[in-house]
N, CA, C and O atoms as a CHARMM CRD file, in Angstrom:
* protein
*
  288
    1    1 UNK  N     13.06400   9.11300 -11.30900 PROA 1      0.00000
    2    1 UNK  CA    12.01300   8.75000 -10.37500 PROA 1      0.00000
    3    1 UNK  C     12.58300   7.89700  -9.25300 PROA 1      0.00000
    4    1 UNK  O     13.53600   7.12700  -9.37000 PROA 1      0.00000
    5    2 UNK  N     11.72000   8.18500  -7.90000 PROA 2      0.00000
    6    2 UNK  CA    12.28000   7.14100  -6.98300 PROA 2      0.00000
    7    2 UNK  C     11.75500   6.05600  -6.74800 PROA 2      0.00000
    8    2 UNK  O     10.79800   5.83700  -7.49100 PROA 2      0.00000
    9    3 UNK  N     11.96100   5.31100  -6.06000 PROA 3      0.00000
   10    3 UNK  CA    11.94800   4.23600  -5.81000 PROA 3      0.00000
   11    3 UNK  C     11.61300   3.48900  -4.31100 PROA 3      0.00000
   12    3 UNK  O     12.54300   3.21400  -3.55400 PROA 3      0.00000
   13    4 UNK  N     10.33800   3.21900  -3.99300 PROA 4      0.00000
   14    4 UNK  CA    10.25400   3.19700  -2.45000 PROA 4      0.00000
   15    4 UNK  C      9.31700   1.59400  -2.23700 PROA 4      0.00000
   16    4 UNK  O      8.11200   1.39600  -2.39300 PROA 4      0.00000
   17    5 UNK  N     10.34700   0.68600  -1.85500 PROA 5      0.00000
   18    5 UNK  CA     9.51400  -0.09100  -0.95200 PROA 5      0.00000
   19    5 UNK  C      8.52100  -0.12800   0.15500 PROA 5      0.00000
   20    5 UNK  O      8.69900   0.44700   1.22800 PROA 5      0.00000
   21    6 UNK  N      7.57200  -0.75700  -0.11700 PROA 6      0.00000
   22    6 UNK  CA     6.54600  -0.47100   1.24800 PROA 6      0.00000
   23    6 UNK  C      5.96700  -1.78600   1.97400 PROA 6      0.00000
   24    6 UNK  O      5.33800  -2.43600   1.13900 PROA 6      0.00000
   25    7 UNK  N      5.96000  -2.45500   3.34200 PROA 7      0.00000
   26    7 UNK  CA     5.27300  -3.43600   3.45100 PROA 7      0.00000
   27    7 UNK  C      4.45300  -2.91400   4.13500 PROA 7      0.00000
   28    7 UNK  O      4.66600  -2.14700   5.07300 PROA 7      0.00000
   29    8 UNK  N      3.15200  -3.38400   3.61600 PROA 8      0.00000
   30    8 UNK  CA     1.69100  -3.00500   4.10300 PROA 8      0.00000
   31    8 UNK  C      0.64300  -3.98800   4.86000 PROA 8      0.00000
   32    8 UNK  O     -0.07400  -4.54000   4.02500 PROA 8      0.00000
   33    9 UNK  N      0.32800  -4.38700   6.25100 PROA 9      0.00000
   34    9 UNK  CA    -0.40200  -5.23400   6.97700 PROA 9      0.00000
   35    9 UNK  C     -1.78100  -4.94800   6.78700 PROA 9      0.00000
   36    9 UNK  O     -2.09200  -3.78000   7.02200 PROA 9      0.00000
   37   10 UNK  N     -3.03400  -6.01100   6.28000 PROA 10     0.00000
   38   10 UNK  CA    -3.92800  -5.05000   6.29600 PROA 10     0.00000
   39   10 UNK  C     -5.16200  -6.69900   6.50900 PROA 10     0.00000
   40   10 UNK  O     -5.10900  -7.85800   6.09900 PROA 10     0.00000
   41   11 UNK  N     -6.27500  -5.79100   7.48300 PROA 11     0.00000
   42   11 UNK  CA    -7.04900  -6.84800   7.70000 PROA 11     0.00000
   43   11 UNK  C     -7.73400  -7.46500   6.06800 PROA 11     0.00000
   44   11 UNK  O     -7.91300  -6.73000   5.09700 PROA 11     0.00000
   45   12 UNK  N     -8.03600  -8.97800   6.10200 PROA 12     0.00000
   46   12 UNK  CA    -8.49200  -9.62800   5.02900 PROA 12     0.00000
   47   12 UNK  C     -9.86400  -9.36700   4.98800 PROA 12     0.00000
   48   12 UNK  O    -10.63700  -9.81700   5.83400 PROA 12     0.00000
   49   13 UNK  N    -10.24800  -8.58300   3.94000 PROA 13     0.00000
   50   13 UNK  CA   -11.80700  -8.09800   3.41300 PROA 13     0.00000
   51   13 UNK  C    -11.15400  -8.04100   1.83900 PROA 13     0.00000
   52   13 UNK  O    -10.01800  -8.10900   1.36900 PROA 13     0.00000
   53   14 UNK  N    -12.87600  -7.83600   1.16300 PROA 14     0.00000
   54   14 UNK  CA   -12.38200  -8.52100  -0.48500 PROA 14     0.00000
   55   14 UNK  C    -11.85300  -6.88700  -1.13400 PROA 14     0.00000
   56   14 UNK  O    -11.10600  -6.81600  -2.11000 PROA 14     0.00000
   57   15 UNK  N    -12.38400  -5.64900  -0.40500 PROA 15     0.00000
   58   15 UNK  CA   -12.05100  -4.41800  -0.64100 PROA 15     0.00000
   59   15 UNK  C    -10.66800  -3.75400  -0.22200 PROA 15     0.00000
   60   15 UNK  O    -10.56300  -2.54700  -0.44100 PROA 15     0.00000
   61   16 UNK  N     -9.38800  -4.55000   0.47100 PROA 16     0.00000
   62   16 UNK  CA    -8.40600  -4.22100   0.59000 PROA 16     0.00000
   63   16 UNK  C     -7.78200  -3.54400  -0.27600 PROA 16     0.00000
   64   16 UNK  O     -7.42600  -2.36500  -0.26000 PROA 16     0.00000
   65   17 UNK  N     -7.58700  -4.86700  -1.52900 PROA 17     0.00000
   66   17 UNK  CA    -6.41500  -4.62300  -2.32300 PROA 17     0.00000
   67   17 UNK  C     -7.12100  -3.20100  -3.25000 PROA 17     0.00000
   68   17 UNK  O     -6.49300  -2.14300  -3.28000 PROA 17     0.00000
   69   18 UNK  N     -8.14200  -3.31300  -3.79300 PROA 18     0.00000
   70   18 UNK  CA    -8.64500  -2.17100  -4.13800 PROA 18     0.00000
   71   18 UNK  C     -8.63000  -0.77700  -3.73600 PROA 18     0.00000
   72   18 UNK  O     -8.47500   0.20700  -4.45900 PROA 18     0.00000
   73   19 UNK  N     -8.84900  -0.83700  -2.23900 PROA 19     0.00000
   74   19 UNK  CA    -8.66600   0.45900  -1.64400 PROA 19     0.00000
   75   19 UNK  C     -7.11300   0.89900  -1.45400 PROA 19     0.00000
   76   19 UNK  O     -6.77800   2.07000  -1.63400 PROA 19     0.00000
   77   20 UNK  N     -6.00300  -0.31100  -1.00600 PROA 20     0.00000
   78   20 UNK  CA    -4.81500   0.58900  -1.09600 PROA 20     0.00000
   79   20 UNK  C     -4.54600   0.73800  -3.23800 PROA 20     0.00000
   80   20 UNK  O     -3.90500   1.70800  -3.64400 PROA 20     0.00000
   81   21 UNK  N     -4.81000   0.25200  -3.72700 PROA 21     0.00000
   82   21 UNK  CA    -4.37000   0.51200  -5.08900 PROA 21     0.00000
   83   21 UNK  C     -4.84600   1.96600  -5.52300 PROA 21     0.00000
   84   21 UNK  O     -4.19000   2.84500  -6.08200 PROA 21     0.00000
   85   22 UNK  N     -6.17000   1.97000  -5.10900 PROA 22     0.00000
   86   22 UNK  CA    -6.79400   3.38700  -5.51100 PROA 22     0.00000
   87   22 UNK  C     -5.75500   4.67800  -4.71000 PROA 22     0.00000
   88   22 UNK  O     -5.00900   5.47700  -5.27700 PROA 22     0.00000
   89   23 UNK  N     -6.03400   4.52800  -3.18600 PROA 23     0.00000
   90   23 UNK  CA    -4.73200   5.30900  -2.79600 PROA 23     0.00000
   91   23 UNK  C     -3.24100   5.47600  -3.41700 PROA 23     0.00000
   92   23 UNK  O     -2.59200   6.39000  -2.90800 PROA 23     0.00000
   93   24 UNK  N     -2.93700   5.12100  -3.90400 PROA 24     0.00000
   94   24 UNK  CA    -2.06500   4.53700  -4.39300 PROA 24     0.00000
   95   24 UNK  C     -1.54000   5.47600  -5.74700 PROA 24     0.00000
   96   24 UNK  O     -0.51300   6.14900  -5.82400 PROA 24     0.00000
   97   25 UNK  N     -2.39100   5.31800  -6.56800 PROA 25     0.00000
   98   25 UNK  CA    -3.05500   6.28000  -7.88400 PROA 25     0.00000
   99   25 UNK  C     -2.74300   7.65600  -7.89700 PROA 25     0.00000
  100   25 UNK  O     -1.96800   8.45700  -8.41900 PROA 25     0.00000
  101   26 UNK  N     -3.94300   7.56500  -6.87200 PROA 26     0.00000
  102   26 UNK  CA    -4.31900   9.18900  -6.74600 PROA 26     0.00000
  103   26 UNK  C     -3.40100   9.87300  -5.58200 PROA 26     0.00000
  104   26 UNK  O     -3.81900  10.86500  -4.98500 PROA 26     0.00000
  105   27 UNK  N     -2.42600   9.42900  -5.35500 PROA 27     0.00000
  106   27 UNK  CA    -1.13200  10.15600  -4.65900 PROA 27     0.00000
  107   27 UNK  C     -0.21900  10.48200  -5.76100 PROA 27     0.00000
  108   27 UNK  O      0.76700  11.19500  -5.57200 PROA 27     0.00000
  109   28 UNK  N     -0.58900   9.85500  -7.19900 PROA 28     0.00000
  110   28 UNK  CA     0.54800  10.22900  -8.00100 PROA 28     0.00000
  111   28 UNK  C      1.14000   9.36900  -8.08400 PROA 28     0.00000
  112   28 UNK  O      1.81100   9.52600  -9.10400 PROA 28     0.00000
  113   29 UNK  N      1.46300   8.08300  -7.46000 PROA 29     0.00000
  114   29 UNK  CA     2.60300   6.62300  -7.34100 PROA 29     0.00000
  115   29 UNK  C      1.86500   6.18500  -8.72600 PROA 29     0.00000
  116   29 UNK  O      0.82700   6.44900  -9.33300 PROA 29     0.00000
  117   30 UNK  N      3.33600   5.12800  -8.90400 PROA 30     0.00000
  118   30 UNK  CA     3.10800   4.10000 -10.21300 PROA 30     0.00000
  119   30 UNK  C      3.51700   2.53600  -9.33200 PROA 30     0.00000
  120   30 UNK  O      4.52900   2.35300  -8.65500 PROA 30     0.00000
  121   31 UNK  N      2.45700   1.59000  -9.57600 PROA 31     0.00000
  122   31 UNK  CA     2.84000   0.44300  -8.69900 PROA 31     0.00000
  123   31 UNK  C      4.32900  -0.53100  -9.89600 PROA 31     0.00000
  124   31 UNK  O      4.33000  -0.76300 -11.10500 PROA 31     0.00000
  125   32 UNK  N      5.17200  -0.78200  -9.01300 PROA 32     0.00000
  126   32 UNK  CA     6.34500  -1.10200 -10.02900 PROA 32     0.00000
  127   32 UNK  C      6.02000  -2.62300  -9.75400 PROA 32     0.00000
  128   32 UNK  O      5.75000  -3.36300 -10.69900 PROA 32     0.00000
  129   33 UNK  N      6.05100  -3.13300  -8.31500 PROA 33     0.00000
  130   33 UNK  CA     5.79400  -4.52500  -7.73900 PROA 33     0.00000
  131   33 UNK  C      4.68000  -4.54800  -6.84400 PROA 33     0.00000
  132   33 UNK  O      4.29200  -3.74300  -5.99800 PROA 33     0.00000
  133   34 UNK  N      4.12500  -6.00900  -7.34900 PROA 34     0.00000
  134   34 UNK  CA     3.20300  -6.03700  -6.30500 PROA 34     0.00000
  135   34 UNK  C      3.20400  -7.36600  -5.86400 PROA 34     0.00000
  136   34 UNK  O      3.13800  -8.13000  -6.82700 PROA 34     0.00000
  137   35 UNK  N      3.27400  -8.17700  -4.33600 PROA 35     0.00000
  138   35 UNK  CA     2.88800  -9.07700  -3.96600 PROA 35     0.00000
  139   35 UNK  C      2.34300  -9.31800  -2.77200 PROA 35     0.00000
  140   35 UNK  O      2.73800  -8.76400  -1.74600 PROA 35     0.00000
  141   36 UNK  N      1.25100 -10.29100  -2.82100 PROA 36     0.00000
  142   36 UNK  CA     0.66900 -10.54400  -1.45100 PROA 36     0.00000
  143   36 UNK  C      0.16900 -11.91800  -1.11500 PROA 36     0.00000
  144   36 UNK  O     -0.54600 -12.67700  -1.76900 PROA 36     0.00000
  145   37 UNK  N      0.88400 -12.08900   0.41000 PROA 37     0.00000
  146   37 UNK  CA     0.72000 -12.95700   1.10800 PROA 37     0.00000
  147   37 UNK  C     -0.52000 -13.22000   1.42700 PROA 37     0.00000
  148   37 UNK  O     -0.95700 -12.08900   1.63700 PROA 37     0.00000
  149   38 UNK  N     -1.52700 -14.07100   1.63500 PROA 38     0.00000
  150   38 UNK  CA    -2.99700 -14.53100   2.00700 PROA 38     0.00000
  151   38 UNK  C     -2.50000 -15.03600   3.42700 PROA 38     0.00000
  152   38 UNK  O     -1.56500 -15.83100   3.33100 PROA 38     0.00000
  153   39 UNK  N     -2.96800 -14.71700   4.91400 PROA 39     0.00000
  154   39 UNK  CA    -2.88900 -15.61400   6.10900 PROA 39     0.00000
  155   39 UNK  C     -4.63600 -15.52800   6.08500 PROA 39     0.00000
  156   39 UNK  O     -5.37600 -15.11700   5.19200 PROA 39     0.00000
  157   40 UNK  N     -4.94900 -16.06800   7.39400 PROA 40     0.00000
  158   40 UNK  CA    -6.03100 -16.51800   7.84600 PROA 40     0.00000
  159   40 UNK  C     -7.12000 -15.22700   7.78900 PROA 40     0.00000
  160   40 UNK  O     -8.07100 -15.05900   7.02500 PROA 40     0.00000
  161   41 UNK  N     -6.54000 -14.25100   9.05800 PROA 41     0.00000
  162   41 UNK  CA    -7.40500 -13.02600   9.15900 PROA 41     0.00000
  163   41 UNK  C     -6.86200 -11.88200   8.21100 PROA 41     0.00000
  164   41 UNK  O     -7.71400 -11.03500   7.94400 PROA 41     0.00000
  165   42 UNK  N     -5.71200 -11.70400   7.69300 PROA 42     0.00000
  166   42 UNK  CA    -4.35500 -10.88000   7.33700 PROA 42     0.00000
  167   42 UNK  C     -4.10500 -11.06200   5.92300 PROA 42     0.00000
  168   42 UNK  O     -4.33900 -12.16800   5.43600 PROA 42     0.00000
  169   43 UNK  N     -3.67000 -10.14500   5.21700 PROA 43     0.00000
  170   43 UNK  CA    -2.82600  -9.87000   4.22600 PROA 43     0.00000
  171   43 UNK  C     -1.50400  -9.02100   4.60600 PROA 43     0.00000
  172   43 UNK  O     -1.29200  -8.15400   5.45300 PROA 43     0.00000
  173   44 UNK  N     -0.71300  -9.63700   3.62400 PROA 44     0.00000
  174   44 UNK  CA     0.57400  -8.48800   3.71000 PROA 44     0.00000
  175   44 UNK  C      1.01100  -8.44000   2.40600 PROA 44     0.00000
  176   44 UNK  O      1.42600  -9.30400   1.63400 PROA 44     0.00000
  177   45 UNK  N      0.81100  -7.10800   2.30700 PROA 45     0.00000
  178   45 UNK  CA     1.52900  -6.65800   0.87400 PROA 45     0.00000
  179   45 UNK  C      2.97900  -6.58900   0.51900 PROA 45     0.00000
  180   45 UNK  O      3.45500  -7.01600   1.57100 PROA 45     0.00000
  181   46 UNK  N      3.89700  -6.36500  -0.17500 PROA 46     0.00000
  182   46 UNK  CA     5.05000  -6.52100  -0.23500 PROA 46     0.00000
  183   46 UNK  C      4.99400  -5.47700  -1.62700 PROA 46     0.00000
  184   46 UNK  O      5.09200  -6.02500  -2.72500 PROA 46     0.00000
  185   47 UNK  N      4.84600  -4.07400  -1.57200 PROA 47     0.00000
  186   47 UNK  CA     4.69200  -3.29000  -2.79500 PROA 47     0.00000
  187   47 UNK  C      5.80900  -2.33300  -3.27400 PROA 47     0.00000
  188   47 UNK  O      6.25300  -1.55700  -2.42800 PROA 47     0.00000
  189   48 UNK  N      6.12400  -2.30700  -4.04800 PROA 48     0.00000
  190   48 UNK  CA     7.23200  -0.99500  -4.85900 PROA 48     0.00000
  191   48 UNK  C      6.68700  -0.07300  -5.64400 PROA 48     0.00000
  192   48 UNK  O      6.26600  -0.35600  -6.76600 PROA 48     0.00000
  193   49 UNK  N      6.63800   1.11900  -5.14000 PROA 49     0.00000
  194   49 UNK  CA     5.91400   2.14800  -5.72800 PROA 49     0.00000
  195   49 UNK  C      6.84800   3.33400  -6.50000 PROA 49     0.00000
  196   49 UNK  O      7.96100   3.57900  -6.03600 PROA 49     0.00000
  197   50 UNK  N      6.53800   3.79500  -7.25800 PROA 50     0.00000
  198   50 UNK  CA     7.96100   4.82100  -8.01500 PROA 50     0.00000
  199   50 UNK  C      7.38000   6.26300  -8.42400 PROA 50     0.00000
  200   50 UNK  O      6.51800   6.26200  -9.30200 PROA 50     0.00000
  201   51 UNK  N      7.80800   7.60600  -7.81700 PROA 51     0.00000
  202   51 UNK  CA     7.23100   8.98200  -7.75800 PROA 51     0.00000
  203   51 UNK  C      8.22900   9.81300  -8.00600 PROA 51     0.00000
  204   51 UNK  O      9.38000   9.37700  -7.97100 PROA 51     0.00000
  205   52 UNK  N      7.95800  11.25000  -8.32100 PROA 52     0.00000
  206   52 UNK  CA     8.93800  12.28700  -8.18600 PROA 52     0.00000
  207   52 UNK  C      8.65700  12.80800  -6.94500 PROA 52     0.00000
  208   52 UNK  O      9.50100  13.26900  -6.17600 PROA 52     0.00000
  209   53 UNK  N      7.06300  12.71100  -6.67900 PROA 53     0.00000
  210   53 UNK  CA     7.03800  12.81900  -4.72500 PROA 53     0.00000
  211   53 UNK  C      7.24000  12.18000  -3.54900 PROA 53     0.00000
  212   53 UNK  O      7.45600  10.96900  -3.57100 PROA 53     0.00000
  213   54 UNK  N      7.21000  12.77900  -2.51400 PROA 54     0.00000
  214   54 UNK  CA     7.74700  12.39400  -1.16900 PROA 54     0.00000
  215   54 UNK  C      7.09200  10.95300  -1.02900 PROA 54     0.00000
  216   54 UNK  O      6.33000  10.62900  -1.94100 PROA 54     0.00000
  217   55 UNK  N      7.23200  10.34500  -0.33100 PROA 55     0.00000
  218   55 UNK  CA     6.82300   8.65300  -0.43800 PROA 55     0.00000
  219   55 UNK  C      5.90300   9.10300   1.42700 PROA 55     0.00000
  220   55 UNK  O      4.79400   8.66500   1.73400 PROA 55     0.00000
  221   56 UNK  N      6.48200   9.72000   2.03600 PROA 56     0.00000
  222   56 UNK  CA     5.75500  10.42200   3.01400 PROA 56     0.00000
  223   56 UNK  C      4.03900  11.10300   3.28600 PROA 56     0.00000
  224   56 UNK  O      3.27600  11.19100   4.24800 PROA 56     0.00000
  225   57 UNK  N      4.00500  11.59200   1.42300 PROA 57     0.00000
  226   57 UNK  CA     2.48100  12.09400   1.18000 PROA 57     0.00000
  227   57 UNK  C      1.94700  10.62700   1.14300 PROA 57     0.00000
  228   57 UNK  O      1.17700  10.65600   2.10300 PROA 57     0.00000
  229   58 UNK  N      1.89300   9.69000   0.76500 PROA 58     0.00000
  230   58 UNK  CA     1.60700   8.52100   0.12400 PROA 58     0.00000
  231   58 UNK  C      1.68400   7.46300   2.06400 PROA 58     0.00000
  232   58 UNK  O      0.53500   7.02400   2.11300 PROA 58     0.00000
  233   59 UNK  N      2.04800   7.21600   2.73700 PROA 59     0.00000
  234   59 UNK  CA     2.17200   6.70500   3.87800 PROA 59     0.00000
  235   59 UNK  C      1.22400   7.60400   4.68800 PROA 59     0.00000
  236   59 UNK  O      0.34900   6.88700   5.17400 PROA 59     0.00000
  237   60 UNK  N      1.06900   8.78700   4.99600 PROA 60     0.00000
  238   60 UNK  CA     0.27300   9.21500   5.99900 PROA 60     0.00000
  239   60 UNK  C     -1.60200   9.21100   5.00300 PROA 60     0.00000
  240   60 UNK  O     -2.65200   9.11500   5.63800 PROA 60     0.00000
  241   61 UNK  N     -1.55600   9.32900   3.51200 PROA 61     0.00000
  242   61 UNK  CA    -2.83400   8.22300   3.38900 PROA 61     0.00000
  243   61 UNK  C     -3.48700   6.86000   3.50200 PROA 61     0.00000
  244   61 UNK  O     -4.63100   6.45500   3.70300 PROA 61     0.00000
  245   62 UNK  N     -1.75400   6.07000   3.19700 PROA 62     0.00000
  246   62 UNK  CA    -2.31800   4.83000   3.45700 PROA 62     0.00000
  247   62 UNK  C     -2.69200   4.14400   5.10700 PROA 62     0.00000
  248   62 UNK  O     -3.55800   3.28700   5.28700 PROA 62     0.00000
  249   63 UNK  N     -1.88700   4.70100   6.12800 PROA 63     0.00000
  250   63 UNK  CA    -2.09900   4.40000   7.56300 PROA 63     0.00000
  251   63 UNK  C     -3.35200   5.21300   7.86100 PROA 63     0.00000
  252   63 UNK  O     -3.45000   5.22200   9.08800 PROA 63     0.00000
  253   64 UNK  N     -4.26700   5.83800   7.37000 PROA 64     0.00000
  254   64 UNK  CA    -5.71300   6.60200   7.66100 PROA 64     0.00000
  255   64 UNK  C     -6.73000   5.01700   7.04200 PROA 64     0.00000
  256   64 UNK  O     -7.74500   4.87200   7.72300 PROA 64     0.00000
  257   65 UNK  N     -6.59300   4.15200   6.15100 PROA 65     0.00000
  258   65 UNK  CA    -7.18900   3.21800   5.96600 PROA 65     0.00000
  259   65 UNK  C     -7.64000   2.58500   7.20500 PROA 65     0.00000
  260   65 UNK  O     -6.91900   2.22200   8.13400 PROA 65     0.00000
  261   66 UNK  N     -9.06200   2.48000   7.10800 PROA 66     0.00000
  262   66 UNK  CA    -9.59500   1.57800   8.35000 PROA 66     0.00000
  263   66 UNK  C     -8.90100  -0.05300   8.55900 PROA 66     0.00000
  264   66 UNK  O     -9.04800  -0.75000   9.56200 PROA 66     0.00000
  265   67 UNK  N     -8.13800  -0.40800   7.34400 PROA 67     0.00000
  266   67 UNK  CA    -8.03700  -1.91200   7.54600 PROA 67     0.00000
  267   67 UNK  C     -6.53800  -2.11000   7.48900 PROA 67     0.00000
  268   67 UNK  O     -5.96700  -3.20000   7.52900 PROA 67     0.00000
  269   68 UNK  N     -5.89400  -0.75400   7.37700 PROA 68     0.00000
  270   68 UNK  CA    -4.46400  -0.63800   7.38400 PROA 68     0.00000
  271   68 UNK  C     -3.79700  -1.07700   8.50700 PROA 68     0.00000
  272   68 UNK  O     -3.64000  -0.04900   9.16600 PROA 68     0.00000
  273   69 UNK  N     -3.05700  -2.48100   9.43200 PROA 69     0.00000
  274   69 UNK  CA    -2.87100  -2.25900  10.15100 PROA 69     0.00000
  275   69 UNK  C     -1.35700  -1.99400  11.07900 PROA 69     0.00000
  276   69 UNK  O     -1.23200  -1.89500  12.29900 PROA 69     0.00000
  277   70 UNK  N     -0.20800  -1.92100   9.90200 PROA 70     0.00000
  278   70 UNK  CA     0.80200  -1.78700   9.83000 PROA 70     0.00000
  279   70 UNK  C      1.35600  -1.48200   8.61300 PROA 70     0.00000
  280   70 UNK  O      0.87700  -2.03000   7.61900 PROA 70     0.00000
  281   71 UNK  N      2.24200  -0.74100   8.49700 PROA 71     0.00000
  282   71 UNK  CA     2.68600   0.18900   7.71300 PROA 71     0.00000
  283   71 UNK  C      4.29800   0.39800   7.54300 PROA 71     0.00000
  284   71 UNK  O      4.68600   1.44800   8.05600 PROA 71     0.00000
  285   72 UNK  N      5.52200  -0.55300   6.79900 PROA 72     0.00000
  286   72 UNK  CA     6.41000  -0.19400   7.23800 PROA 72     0.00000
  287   72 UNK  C      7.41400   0.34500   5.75800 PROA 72     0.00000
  288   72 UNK  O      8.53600   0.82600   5.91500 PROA 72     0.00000
C-alpha cells in the first residue's frame, strides 16, 4: 500500500473534520495520521492516508468541498 501525505486548509465550522473524514472513507483511503492545527477562522490538517489507489481520485474530491480551501 501507498503512502500519501496531504495538507488540507479548511474554513473552521464544527462539520469540517467530519466531512473530509467521510471523503476520505469512501474513496477507499485508510487514515494512518491525523493532526490538526485550530487558528482563529482556519484549520489545517496535517493527514497520512494509505491506498492501492491513485491519491489523485481522493484530491479532486476533497478540493470540491465547500470549506476546502487549500489542498497540498
Amino acid at each position: 500500500m501507498q503512502h500519501y501525505p496531504l495538507t488540507i486548509q479548511v474554513n473552521k465550522r464544527p462539520e469540517s473534520i467530519e466531512r473530509l473524514l467521510r471523503v476520505i472513507r469512501h474513496r477507499g483511503f485508510d487514515v494512518v495520521t491525523l493532526n490538526v492545527e485550530n487558528n482563529a477562522d482556519i484549520m489545517n490538517f496535517n493527514v497520512t492516508v494509505q491506498s492501492e489507489r491513485a491519491i489523485d481520485l481522493l484530491k479532486n474530491q476533497l478540493i470540491k468541498l465547500p470549506d476546502v480551501l487549500k489542498l497540498n
